[in-house]
N, C-alpha and C positions, 0 to 999 in steps of 0.2 A: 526377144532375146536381150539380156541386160550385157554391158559394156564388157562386164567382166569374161561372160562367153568369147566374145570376139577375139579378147587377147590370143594371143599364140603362146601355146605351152611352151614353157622355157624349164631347164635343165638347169640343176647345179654342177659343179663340178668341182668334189672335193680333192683339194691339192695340198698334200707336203713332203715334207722333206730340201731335198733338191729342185726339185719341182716348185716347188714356193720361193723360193731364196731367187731361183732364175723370175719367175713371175717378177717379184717385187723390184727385181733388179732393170728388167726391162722397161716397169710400170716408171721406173725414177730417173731410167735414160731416155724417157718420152716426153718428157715436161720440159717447159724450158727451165736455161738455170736458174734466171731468178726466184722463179718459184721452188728450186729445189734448196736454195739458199731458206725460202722463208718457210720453207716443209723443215728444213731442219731447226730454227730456230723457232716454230712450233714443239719438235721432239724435246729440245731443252726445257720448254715453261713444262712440259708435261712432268719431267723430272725434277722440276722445282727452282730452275733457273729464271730471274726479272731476263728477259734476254732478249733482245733487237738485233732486228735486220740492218747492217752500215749501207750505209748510199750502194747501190748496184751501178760501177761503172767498168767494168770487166780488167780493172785494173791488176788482179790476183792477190789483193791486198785481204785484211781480213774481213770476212762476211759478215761474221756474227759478235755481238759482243754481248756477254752472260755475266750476274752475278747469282750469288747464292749465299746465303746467309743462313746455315744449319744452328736449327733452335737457338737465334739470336745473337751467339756465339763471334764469328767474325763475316766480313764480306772477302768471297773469295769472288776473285775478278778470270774471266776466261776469252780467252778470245779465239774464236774459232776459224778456221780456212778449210771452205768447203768445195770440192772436188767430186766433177762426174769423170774421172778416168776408169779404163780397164789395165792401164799398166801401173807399174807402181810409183811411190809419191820418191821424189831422188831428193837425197842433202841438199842439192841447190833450194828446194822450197821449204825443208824443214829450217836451215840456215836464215832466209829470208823473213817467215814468221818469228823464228826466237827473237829476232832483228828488231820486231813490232814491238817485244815485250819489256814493259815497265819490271824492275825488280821485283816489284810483289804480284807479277799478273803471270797466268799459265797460259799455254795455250794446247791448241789440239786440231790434228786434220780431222776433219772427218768426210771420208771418201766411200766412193762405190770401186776401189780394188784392194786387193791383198793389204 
């Protein structure tokens, strides 16, 4: 009997819609945050952003810091504040991010709620 017998038949199980969206959502309220910090400054380089994780000191400050430089053109600077909530993000925290921002830098939540 070779190894591959032995395994146990395993099942896929194809999922979308709602179904998926809840999956994925659960899959990234299971990790810790730091790693969801550096999952999502992951998602930036994929989209073309030079982007780094800031020091992880759970101070609520910004996580990530992105530039991007579309076809040579200019560097736009992003600064991100990254959020595992289910309820929603209140003016006190978008107020405190704009707070971070240099005049020429943008910024952006990017959260797991509404």
């Amino acid at each position: 009997m070779t190894l591959l017998g032995q395994l146990p038949e395993t099942k896929t199980k194809i999922i979308t819609g709602k179904e998926l969206g809840s999956a994925v959502s659960d899959m990234l309220f299971n990790i810790p945050p730091e790693d969801f910090e550096h999952f999502v400054t992951h998602l930036l380089s994929i989209i073309g952003f030079e982007a780094a994780t800031t020091q992880y000191i759970g101070d609520k400050g910004v996580d990530v810091i992105g530039t991007l430089n579309p076809e040579g053109l200019t560097n736009i600077t992003l600064k991100a504040q990254v959020r595992r909530v289910k309820g929603s993000i209140g003016i006190k925290e978008i107020l405190m991010l704009r707070g971070t921002l240099a005049p020429d830098e943008h910024g952006v939540f990017i959260a797991t709620s509404d």
